[in-house]
N, C-alpha and C positions, 0 to 999 in steps of 0.2 A: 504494500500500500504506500504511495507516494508520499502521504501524509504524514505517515508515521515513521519513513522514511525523515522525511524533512525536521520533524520535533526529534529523533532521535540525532540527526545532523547538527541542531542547531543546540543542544545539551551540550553535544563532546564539545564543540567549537566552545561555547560560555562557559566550560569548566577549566579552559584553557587559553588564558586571557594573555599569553604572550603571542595569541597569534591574531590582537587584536589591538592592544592595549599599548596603543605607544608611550607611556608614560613609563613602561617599565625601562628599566635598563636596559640600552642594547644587546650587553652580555646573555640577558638572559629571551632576549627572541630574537638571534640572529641566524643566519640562513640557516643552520646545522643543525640549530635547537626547534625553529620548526621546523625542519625537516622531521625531524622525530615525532613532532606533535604529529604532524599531520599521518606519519606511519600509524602511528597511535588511535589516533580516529579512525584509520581504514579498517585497523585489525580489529575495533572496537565496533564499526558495524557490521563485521564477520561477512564479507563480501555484499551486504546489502547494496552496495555503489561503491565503483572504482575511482578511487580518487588516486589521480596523479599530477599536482600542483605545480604550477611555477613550471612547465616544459621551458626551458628557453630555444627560441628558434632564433640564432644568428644571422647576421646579413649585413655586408655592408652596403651603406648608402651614402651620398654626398656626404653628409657628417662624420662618417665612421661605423663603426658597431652598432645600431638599431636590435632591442631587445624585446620582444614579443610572448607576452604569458598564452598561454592554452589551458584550457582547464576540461580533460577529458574527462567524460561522465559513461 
């Protein structure tokens, strides 16, 4: 159910406020640290939804390096 899906999605995220909460210390939400969150979430909806965050797709353009999120579902 999509729904329960999403209140289940929206729990793990608010119980894990460095991947929200800029006010924290960098240290404790920088790329590394959610990256783990986010493993954390995925294993904690036990495959209900794939979450694979932050893909970076590279490319340069007139300015340089252009950085592009994806967020597969």
């Amino acid at each position: 159910n999509k729904e329960q899906l999403d209140e289940h999605l929206i729990a793990a995220v608010k119980s894990r406020p460095a991947l929200y909460d800029f006010r924290l210390p960098l240290k404790e939400r920088g790329r590394k640290h959610n990256d783990a969150l986010w493993k954390e979430i995925s294993e904690y909806l036990k495959g209900m939804i794939y979450i694979d965050l932050f893909i970076h797709i590279h490319f340069e353009d007139a300015k340089g390096v252009d950085y592009r999120h994806v967020v597969i579902y």
